[in-house]
N, C-alpha and C positions, 0 to 999 in steps of 0.2 A: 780328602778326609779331614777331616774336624776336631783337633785339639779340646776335651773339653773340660779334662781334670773335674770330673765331677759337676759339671755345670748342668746339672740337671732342667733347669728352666731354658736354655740355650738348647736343649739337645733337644725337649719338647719342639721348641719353635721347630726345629729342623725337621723333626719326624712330622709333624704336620705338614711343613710344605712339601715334603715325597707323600704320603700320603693324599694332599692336594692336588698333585699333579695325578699320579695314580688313578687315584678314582676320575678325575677329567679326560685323560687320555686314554686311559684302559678298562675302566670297570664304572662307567655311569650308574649302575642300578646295584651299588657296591653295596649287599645287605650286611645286618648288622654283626649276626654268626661269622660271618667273612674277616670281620674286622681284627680279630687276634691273631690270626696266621698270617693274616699280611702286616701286623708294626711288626709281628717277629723276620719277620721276611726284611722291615724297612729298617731296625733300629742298627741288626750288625755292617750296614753300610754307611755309617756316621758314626758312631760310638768307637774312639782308640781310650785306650785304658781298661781301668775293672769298672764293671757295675755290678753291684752284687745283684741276687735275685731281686730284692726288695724292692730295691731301686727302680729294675725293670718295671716290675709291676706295677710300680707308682707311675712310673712315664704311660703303662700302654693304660690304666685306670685313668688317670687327668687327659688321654686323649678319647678315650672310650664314654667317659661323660659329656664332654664337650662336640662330640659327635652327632654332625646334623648334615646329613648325606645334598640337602638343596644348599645350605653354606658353603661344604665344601665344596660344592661346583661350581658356585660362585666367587670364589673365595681368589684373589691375585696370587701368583707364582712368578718366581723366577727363573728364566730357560736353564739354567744350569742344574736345576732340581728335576727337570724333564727330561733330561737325560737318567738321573738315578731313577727315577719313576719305571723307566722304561727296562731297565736292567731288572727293577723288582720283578715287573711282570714276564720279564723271561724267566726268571729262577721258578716266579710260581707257576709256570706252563709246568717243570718238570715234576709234578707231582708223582709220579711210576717212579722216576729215577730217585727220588729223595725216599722214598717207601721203602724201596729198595733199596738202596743205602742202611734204610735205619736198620732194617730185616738182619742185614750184615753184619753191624754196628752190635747189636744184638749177639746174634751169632761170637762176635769174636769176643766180646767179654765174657758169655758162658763159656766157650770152649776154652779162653786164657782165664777165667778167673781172676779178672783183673777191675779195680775200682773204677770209675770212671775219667776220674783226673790223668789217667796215664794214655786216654783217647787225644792227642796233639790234631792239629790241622796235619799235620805231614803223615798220621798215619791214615786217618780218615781220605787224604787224598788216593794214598795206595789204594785202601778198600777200596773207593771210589772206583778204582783204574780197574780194579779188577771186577766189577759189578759191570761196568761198562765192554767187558772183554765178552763177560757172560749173558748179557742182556738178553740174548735170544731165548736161556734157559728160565728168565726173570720173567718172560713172556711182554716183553717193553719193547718198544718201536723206539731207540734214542738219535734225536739227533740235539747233540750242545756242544757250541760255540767252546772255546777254551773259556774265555774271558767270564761267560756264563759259569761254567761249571767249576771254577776257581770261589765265585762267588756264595756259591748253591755248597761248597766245602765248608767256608767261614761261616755261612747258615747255621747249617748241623753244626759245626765247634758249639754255636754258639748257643745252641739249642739243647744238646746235651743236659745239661742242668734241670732243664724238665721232663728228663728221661723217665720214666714209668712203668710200669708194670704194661710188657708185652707179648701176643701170643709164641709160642714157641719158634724161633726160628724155622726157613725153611730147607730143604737138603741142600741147595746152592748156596746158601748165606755161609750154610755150614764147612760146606766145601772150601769155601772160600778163605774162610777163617783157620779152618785145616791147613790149606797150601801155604798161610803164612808161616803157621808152627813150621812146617817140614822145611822151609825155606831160612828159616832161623835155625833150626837144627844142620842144615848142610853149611851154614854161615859158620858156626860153633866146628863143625869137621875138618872145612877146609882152612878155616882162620884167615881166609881172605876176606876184604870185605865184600859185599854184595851193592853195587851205586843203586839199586831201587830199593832197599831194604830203608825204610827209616829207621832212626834213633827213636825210641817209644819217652817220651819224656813227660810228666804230670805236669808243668807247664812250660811256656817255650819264650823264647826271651824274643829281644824286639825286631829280631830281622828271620825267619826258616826259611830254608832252602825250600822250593817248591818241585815237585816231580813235571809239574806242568809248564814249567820254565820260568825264572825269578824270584826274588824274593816275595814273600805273600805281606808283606809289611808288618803291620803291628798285628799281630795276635790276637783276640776277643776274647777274656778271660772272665766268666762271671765270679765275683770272687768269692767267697765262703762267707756266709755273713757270721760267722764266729771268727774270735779273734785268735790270732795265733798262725805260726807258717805256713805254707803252701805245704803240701805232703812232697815229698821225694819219691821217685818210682825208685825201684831198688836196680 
């Protein structure tokens, strides 16, 4: 990963050669509609620190102009970026399982009533686990790699921020988001603690414990383009 302290013009360069490689190894006839789901797909696998929205938007706008699909397959990479390329295009296969996710995602801030900053990678992972427990009733065929589906987490983190106006959840998402209340309530009963339960926290500092095994590194924070502190979950 890539140290960039807001190196905006360095981060470009890098989203363009995953993108590079991308569309040469995995999507030659990469159209242009395609383009914005996959830098979102390519920027949280290089980017540590905050970007704010803005920001974002300036990185995927200066690659979305300069965008010329016979360039980029002409265009030199280096192997070490074809490896990330290749990581994107598995995240973007899971399109069911990240729907489903979001469906959830959904779910569990209607049912909690809760803002969005207080959605962590570590809880999203839970969701995650449990979306994947239920897949049959999601009506999703999954199969993903850990390494894959650790990455397909930090995504959605990261993605959150362009959260939206969505159809109503559906009864699984809800189910699902249910089981955690009840599961946080028997946590409150027993005053033990629960090792899958995460800590719900509005942001997470530089190293989370991962349910999937290891630390998840730095954390992808879009940061709030008004100035002022982070919100605290209560």
């Amino acid at each position: 990963m890539v140290t960039l302290d807001h190196d905006l013009q360095n981060l470009r360069s890098h989203v363009l050669d995953i993108l590079s490689a991308y569309v040469q190894d995995h999507a030659p006839t990469l159209a242009l509609d395609a383009l914005r789901p996959t830098l979102l797909a390519i920027i949280p696998m290089v980017a540590d620190g905050s970007l704010t929205r803005a920001e974002t938007e300036a990185i995927m706008a200066h690659v979305g102009e300069r965008f010329n699909l016979q360039a980029i397959l002409q265009r030199g990479v280096a192997p070490a970026w074809r490896g990330v390329a290749a990581q994107v295009a598995r995240c973007l296969q899971q399109g069911d399982l990240e729907a489903a996710l979001w469906d959830t995602i959904h779910a569990y801030l209607q049912t909690h009533q809760l803002p969005l900053v207080e959605m962590g990678e570590t809880l999203i992972e839970r969701l995650m686990a449990l979306v994947l427990q239920k897949s049959g009733k999601f009506n999703i065929d999954v199969t993903i790699d850990p390494e894959t589906q650790r990455w397909l987490v930090r995504q959605v983190s990261f993605k959150l921020h362009w959260l939206e106006a969505s159809p109503p959840p559906s009864k699984t998402a809800l189910e699902i988001a249910q089981q955690i209340q009840i599961e946080a309530a028997d946590y409150r009963d027993r005053t033990k603690p629960l090792n899958y339960m995460p800590a719900i926290h509005g942001y997470e500092g530089n190293e989370v414990s991962s349910t999937l095994g290891g630390p998840l590194e730095i954390g992808i924070i879009l940061a709030p383009e008004a100035d002022g502190e982070p919100p605290v979950a209560p």
